[in-house]
C-alpha positions in Angstrom: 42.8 -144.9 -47.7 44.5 -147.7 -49.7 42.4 -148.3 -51.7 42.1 -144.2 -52.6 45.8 -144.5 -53.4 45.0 -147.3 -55.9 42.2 -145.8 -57.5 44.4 -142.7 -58.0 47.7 -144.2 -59.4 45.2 -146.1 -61.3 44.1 -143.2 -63.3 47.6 -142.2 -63.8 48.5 -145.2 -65.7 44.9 -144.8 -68.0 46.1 -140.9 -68.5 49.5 -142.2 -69.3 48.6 -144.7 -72.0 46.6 -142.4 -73.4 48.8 -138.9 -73.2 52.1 -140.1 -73.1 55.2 -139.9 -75.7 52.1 -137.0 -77.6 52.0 -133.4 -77.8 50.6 -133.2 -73.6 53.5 -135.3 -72.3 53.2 -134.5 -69.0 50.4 -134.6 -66.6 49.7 -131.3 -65.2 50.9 -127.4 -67.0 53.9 -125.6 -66.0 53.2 -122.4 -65.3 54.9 -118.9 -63.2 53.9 -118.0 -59.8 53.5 -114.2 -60.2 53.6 -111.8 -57.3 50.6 -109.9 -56.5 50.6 -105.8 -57.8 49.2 -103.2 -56.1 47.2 -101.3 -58.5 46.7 -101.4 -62.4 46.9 -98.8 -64.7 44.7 -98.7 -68.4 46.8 -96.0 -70.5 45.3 -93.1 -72.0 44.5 -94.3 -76.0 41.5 -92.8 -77.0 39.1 -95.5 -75.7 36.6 -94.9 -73.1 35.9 -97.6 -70.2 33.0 -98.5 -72.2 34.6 -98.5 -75.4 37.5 -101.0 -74.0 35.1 -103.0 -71.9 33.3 -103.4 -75.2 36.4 -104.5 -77.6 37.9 -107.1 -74.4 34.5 -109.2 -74.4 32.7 -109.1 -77.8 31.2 -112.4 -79.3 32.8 -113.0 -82.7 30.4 -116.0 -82.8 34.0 -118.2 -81.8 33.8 -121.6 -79.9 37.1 -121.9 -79.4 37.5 -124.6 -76.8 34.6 -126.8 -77.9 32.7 -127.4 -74.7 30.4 -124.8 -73.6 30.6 -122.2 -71.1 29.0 -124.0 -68.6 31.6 -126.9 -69.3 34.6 -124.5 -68.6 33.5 -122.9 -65.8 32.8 -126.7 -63.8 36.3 -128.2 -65.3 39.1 -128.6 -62.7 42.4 -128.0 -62.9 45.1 -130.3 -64.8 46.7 -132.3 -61.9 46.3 -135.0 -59.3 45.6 -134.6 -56.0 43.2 -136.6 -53.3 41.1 -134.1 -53.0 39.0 -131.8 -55.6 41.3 -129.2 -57.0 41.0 -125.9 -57.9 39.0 -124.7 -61.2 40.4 -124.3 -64.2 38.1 -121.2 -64.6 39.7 -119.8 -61.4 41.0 -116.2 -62.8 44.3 -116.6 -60.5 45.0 -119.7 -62.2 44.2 -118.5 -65.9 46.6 -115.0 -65.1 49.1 -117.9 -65.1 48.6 -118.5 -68.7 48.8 -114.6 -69.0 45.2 -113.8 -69.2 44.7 -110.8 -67.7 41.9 -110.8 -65.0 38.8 -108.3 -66.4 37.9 -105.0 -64.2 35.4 -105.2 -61.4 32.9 -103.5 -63.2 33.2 -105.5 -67.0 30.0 -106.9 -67.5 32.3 -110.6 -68.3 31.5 -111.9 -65.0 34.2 -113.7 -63.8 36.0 -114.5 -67.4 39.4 -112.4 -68.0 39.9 -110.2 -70.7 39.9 -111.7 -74.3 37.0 -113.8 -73.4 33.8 -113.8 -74.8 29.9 -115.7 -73.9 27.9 -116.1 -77.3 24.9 -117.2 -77.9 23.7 -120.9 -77.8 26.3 -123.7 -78.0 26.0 -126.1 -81.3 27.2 -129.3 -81.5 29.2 -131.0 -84.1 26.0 -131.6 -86.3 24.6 -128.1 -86.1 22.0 -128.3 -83.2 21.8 -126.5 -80.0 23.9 -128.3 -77.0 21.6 -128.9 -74.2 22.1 -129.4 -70.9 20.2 -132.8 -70.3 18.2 -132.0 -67.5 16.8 -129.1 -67.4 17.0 -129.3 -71.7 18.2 -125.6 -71.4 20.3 -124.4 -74.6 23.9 -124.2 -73.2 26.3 -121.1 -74.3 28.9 -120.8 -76.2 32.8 -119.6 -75.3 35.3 -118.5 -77.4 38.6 -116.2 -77.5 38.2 -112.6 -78.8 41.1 -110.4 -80.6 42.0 -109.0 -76.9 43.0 -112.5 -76.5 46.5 -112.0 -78.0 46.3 -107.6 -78.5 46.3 -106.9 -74.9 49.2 -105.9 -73.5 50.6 -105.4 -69.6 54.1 -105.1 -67.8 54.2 -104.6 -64.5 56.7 -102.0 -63.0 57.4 -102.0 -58.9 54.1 -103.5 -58.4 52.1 -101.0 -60.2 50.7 -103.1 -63.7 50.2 -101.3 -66.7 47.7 -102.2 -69.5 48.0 -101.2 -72.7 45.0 -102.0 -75.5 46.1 -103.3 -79.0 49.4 -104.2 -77.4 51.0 -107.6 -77.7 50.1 -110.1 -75.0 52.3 -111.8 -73.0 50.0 -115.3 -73.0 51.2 -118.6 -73.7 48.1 -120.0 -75.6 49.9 -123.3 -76.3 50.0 -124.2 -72.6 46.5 -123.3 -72.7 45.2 -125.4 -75.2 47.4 -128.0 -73.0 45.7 -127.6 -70.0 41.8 -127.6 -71.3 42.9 -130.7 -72.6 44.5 -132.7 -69.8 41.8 -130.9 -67.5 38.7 -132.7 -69.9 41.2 -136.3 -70.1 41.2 -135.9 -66.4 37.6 -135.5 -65.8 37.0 -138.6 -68.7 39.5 -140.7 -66.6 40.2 -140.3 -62.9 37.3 -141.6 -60.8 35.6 -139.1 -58.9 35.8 -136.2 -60.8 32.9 -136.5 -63.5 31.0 -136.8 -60.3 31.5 -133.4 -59.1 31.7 -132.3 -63.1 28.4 -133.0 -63.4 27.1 -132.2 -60.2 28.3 -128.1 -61.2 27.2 -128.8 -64.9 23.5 -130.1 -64.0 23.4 -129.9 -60.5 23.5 -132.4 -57.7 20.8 -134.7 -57.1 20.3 -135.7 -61.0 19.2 -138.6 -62.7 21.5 -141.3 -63.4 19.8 -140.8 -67.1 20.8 -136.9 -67.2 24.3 -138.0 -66.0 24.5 -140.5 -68.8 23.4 -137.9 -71.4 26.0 -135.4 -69.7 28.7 -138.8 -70.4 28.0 -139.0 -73.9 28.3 -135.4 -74.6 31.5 -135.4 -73.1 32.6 -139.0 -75.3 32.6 -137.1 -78.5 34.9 -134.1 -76.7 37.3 -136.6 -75.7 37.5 -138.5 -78.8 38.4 -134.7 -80.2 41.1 -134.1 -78.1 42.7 -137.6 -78.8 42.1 -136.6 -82.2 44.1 -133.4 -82.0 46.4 -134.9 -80.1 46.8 -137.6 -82.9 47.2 -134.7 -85.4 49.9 -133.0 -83.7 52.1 -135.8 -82.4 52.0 -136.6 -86.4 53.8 -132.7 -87.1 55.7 -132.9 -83.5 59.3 -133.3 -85.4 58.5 -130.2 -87.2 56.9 -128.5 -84.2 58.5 -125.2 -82.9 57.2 -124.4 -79.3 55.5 -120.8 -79.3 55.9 -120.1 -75.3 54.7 -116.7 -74.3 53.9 -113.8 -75.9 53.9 -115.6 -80.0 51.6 -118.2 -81.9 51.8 -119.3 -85.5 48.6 -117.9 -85.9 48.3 -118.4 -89.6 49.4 -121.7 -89.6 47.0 -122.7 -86.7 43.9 -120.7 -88.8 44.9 -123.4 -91.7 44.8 -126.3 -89.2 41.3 -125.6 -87.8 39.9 -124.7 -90.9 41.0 -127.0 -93.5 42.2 -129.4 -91.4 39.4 -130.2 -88.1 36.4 -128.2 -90.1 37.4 -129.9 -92.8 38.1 -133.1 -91.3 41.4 -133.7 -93.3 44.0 -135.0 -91.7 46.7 -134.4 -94.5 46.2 -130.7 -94.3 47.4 -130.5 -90.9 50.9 -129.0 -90.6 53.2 -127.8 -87.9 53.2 -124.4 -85.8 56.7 -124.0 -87.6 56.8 -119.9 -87.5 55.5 -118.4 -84.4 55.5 -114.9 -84.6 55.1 -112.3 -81.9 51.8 -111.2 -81.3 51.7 -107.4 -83.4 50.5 -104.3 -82.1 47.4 -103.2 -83.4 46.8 -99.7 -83.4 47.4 -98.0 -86.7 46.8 -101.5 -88.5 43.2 -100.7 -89.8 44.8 -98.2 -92.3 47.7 -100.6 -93.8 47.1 -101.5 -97.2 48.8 -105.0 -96.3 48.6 -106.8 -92.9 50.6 -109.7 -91.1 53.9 -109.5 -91.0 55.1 -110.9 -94.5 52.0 -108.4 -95.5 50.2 -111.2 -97.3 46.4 -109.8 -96.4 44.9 -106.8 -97.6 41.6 -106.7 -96.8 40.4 -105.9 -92.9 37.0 -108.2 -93.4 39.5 -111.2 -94.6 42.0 -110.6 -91.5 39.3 -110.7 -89.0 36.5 -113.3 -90.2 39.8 -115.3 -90.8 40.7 -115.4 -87.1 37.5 -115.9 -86.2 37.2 -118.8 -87.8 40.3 -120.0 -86.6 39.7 -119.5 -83.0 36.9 -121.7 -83.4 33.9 -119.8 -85.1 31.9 -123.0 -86.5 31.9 -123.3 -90.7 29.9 -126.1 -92.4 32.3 -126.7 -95.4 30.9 -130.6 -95.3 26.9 -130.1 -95.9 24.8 -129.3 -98.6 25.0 -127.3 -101.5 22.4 -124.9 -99.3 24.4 -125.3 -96.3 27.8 -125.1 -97.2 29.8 -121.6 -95.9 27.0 -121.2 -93.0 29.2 -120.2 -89.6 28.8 -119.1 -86.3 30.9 -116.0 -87.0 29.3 -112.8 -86.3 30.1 -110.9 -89.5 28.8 -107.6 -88.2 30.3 -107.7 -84.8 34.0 -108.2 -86.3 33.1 -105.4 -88.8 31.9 -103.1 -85.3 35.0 -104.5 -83.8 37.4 -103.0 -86.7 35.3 -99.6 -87.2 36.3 -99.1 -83.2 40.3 -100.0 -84.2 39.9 -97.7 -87.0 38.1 -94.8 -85.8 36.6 -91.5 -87.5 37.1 -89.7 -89.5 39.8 -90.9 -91.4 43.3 -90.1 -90.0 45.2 -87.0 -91.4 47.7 -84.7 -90.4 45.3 -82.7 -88.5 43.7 -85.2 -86.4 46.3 -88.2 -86.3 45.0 -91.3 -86.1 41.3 -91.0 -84.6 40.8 -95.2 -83.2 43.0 -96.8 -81.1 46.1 -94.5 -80.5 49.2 -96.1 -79.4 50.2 -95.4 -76.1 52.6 -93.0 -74.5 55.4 -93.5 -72.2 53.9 -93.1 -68.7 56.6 -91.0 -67.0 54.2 -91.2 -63.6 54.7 -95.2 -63.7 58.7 -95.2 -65.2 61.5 -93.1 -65.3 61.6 -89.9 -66.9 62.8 -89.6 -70.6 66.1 -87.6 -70.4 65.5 -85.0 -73.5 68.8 -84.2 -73.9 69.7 -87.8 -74.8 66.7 -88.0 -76.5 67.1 -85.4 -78.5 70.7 -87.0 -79.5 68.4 -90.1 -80.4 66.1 -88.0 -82.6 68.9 -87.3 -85.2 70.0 -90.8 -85.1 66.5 -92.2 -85.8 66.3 -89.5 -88.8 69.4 -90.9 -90.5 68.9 -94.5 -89.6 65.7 -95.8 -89.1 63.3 -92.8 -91.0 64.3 -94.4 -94.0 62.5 -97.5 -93.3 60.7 -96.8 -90.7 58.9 -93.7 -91.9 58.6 -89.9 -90.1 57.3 -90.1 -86.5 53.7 -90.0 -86.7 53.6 -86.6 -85.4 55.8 -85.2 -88.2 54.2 -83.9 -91.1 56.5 -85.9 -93.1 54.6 -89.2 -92.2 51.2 -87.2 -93.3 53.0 -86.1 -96.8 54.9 -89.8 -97.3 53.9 -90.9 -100.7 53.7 -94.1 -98.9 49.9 -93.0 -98.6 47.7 -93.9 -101.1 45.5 -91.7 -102.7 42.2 -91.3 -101.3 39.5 -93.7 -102.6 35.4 -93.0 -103.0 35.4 -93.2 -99.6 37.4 -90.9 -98.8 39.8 -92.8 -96.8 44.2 -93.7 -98.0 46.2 -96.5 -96.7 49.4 -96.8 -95.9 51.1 -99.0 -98.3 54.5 -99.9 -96.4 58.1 -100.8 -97.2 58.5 -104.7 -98.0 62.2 -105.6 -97.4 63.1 -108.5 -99.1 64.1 -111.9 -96.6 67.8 -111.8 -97.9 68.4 -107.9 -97.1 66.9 -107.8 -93.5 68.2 -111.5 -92.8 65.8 -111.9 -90.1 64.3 -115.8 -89.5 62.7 -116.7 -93.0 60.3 -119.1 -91.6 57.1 -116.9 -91.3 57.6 -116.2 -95.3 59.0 -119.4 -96.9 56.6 -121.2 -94.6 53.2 -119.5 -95.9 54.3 -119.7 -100.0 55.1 -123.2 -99.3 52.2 -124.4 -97.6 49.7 -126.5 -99.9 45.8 -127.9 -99.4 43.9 -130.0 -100.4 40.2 -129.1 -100.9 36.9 -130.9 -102.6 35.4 -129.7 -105.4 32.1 -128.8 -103.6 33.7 -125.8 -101.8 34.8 -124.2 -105.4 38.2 -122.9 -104.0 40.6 -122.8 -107.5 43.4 -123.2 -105.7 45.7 -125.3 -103.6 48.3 -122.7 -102.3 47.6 -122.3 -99.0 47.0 -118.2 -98.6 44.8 -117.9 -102.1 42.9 -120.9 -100.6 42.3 -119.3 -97.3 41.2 -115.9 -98.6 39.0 -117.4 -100.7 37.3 -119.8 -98.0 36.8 -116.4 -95.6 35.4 -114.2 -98.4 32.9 -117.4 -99.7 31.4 -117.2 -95.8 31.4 -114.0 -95.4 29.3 -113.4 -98.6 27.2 -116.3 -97.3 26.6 -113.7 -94.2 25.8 -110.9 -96.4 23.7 -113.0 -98.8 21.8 -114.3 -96.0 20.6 -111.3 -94.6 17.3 -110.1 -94.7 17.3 -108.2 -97.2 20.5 -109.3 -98.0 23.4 -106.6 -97.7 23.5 -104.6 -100.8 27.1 -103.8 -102.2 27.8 -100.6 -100.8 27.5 -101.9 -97.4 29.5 -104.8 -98.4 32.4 -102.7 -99.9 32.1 -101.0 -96.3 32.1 -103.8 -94.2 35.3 -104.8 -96.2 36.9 -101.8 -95.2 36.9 -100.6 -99.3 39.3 -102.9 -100.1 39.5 -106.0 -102.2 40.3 -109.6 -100.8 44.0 -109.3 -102.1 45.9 -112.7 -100.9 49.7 -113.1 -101.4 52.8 -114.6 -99.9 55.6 -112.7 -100.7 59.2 -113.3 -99.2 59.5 -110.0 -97.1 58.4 -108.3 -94.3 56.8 -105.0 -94.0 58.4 -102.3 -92.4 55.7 -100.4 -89.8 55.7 -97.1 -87.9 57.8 -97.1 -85.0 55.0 -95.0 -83.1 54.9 -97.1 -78.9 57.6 -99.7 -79.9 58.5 -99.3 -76.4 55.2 -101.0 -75.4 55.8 -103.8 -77.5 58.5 -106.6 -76.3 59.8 -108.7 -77.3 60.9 -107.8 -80.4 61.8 -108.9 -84.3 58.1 -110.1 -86.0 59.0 -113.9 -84.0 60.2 -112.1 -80.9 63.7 -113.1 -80.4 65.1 -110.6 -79.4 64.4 -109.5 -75.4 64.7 -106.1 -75.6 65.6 -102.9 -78.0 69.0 -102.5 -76.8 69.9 -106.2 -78.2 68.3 -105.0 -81.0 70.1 -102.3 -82.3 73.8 -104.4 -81.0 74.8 -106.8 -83.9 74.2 -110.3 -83.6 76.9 -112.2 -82.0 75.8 -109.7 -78.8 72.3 -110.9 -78.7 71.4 -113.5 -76.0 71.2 -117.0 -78.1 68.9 -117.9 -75.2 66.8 -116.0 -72.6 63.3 -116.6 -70.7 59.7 -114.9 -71.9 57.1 -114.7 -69.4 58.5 -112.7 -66.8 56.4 -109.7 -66.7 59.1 -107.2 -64.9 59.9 -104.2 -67.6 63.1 -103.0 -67.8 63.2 -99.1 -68.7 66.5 -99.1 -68.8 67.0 -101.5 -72.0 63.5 -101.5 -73.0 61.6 -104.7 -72.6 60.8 -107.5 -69.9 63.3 -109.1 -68.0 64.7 -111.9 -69.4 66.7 -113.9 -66.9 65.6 -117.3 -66.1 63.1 -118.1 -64.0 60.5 -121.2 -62.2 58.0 -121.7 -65.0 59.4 -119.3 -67.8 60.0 -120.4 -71.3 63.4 -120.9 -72.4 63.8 -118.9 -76.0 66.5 -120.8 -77.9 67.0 -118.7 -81.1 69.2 -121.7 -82.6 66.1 -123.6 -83.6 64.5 -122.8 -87.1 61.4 -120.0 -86.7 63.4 -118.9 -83.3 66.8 -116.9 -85.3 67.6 -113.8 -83.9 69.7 -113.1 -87.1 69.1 -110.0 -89.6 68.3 -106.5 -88.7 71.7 -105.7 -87.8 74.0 -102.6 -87.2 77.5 -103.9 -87.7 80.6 -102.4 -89.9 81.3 -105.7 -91.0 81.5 -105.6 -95.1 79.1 -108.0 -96.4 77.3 -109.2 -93.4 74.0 -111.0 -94.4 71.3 -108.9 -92.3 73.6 -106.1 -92.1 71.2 -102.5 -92.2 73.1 -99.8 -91.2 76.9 -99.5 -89.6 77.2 -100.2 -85.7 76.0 -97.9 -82.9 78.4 -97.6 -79.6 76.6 -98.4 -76.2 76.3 -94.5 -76.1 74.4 -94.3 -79.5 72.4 -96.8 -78.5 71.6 -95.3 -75.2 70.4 -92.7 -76.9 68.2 -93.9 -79.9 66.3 -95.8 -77.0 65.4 -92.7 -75.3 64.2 -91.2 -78.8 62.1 -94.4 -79.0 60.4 -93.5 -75.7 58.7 -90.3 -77.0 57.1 -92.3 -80.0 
């Protein structure tokens, strides 16, 4: 037993040297302990079980984590204990990251929604990863769109899921804990052992456990390497908790940074944002929040490719722009968003609809205050905001463009300028700032980070179409694009979107700091300066989740830079910076929220 206890502490002291004073700093994840519901509810929004089933588990061609499937599944749990522990795979543990556990009848196995099994697993030089004794290709896991546009709250133990919707996962912890999990099993005696004995099966060769050992040599050496990467950013570092990333920032690092192996272009995750709704999005003319994207085949090859869809930028002439990214899956994945035929007053939108207030799950709307609320949002947030999307105003807004040879018009949306909404600049400045550096051999003309990016995504993509057989002629291409061109900008504004199931949507502002919608429309100096995300309680009453502390929440300080809950604000004071419209009593308030209920 002694000697067990001195084995143990140690492998604390090896994972110490190696993790300590960098980005994991402490030996094990911090996660909520969530009570247990007693039934889950998928809103009606025009999806069948099929069609969701479908959207939550499609390959992309991502591998995300670097290890193969079969890795993941036989990894244990971050932590130290005497005996085995649990699986990281376990779907209890990974709700605990927010990953929300898949139906009985998804055909994902065990895996939770956002999840997705590919094809074969290839290593960093291109070939197949095999499992070295039984010389079986191994599979590939990565993280679909679901991932982060999947929402649930939970309301007296009934949850409620809601597709397109903003998750409520804290992705940072969870690149934390597949990393501590793969330093564990490269450290503490014992556990390669039963690694291997789940990856290849008891009873192998020493040989196929040293091949299995030298596979996982080159993983660790990545995750040291990341780890390197990030501790050299950490003073610029803002911590993205639940429910936000800085997703554009983290594309750039993967991309020109790992794929690229370029250590200079690595920068912080200085503007998370708060995951956006979906719905509605295939028919903007400009996407992300600063609206610095316009082309659907650009926004969605790009996050493939930064959750980990392999691109050989370092090969040969021949080679170069070759992925992993299934081009045609992302372009089935967007024609289910969108839906047909194009929206129009008739028909509404015809993908994924945003959801309604379930008055079977939450209180009932009170129409009479409601009503009161309608003429307040016609005065003071139609102007922005647009007509409710059932008003034939919205469907008459010249905010739609005119219909192209397709037949189909975008909604080209209000961009407010940084210093009128006053809301955190970070998100803006952040992405015009940003700078890379790339070889000539990739033929990208320029170094600003969002031209460089676009460019990148639209040079693999075309090596996709070009490398079909025959290859994709140009009306297919122009379709798969979503008949739009690869438009790249990075203005200093945010676009202004429909307000149509904001209720479904907490936290709020684009970097969610702000709890809930009645902090929202009170000025400032009333919002909380800090509350906790990852509670997953709604509040009907307010209009978000609850936000008081609690074991394993994240702590939301909106004094830190990317974190301001400044701007967007109703206040009679002359002058304010962020100052929208005059200020709402409670009552006004009161009642605006129960208007924003029946979007």
């Amino acid at each position: 037993m002694k000697k067990t206890i001195v084995v143990v502490l140690v492998a604390i002291i090896l994972i110490l040297v190696v993790v300590g004073a960098k980005l994991y700093s402490k030996l094990t994840v911090q996660l909520p302990t969530y009570s247990s519901v007693d039934t889950s509810v998928w809103l009606d929004q025009n999806w069948t079980a099929e069609q969701r089933d479908w959207f939550h588990h499609a390959d992309q061609g991502t591998q995300t984590f670097g290890i193969p499937y079969e890795w993941f599944m036989a990894l244990e749990q971050p932590g130290l204990s005497l005996g085995a522990p649990a699986l990281l795979s376990d779907p209890v543990y990974l709700d605990r990251f927010g990953f929300i556990p898949s139906d009985a009848n998804s055909n994902s196995g065990s895996l939770p929604i956002g999840f997705a099994r590919g094809g074969a697993m290839h290593d960093g030089s291109g070939g197949a990863w095999k499992n070295p004794r039984t010389n079986v290709d191994m599979t590939a896991l990565g993280l679909t769109c679901a991932a982060c546009h999947t929402g649930r709250f939970t309301y007296q133990k009934t949850a409620v899921l809601i597709d397109g919707g903003p998750a409520l996962t804290n992705l940072n912890e969870f690149q934390s804990g597949v990393g501590l999990s793969l330093l564990y099993t490269w450290y503490v005696p014992g556990r390669f052992g039963r690694f291997a004995d789940r990856v290849i099966g008891p009873g192998a060769s020493d040989d196929a456990k040293d091949a299995l050992h030298r596979q996982l040599d080159p993983v660790v050496a990545q995750v040291r390497k990341i780890i390197k990467l990030e501790n050299g950013v950490k003073d610029k570092d803002v911590v993205e908790g639940y429910a936000r990333l800085d997703a554009l920032n983290r594309i750039g690092n993967i991309v020109f940074s790992v794929d690229l192996d370029q250590a200079s272009n690595y920068a912080a995750h200085s503007a998370p944002v708060h995951f956006p709704r979906i719905w509605n999005s295939s028919w903007l003319e400009w996407v992300q929040y600063n609206g610095s994207i316009q082309q659907p085949m650009t926004r969605n090859a790009g996050e493939a490719l930064g959750v980990g869809a392999a691109v050989n930028l370092t090969g040969g002439k021949n080679d170069l722009f070759s992925s992993s990214a299934q081009v045609k899956t992302i372009f089935d994945l967007e024609q289910l968003l969108a839906g047909t035929p194009p929206p129009d007053a008739h028909t509404g939108f015809n993908g994924l609809r945003s959801p309604k207030w379930p008055t079977k799950i939450l209180p009932p709307i009170d129409p009479d205050l409601a009503a009161k609320g309608a003429v307040l949002y016609g005065k003071i947030c139609q102007p922005c905001h647009m007509a409710p999307v059932t008003d034939p105003d919205f469907w008459n807004s010249d905010r739609w463009s005119a219909p192209n040879s397709a037949g189909e018009r975008y909604l080209n949306l209000a961009q407010i300028d940084i210093s009128h909404v006053g809301t955190d600049p970070a998100e803006a400045e952040d992405m015009m700032n940003r700078r890379v550096a790339t070889p000539p051999s990739l033929g990208i003309t320029s170094d600003q980070f969002g031209v460089a990016l676009g460019q990148l995504v639209e040079l693999t993509v075309n090596h996709w179409y070009d490398g079909q057989q025959p290859p994709t002629p140009q009306v297919l291409r122009d379709k798969m694009n979503g008949n739009r061109p690869n438009g790249v900008r990075a203005p200093l504004s945010y676009k202004v979107r429909p307000l149509n199931g904001v209720w479904a949507t907490p936290p709020y502002l684009h970097n969610g700091s702000v709890p809930n919608l009645y902090a929202l429309l009170s000025p400032v100096s009333e919002r909380p300066k800090k509350f906790y995300l990852g509670n997953r309680e709604y509040d009907p009453v307010n209009v978000g989740y609850r936000s008081e502390e609690f074991p394993g929440g994240f702590e939301f300080d909106t004094t830190i830079r990317g974190n301001s809950n400044s701007g967007h604000q109703f206040t009679d004071t002359p002058n304010q910076a962020g100052r929208i419209g005059r200020l709402l009593t409670p009552e006004e308030r009161r009642a605006l929220i129960e208007y924003l209920k029946t979007l």
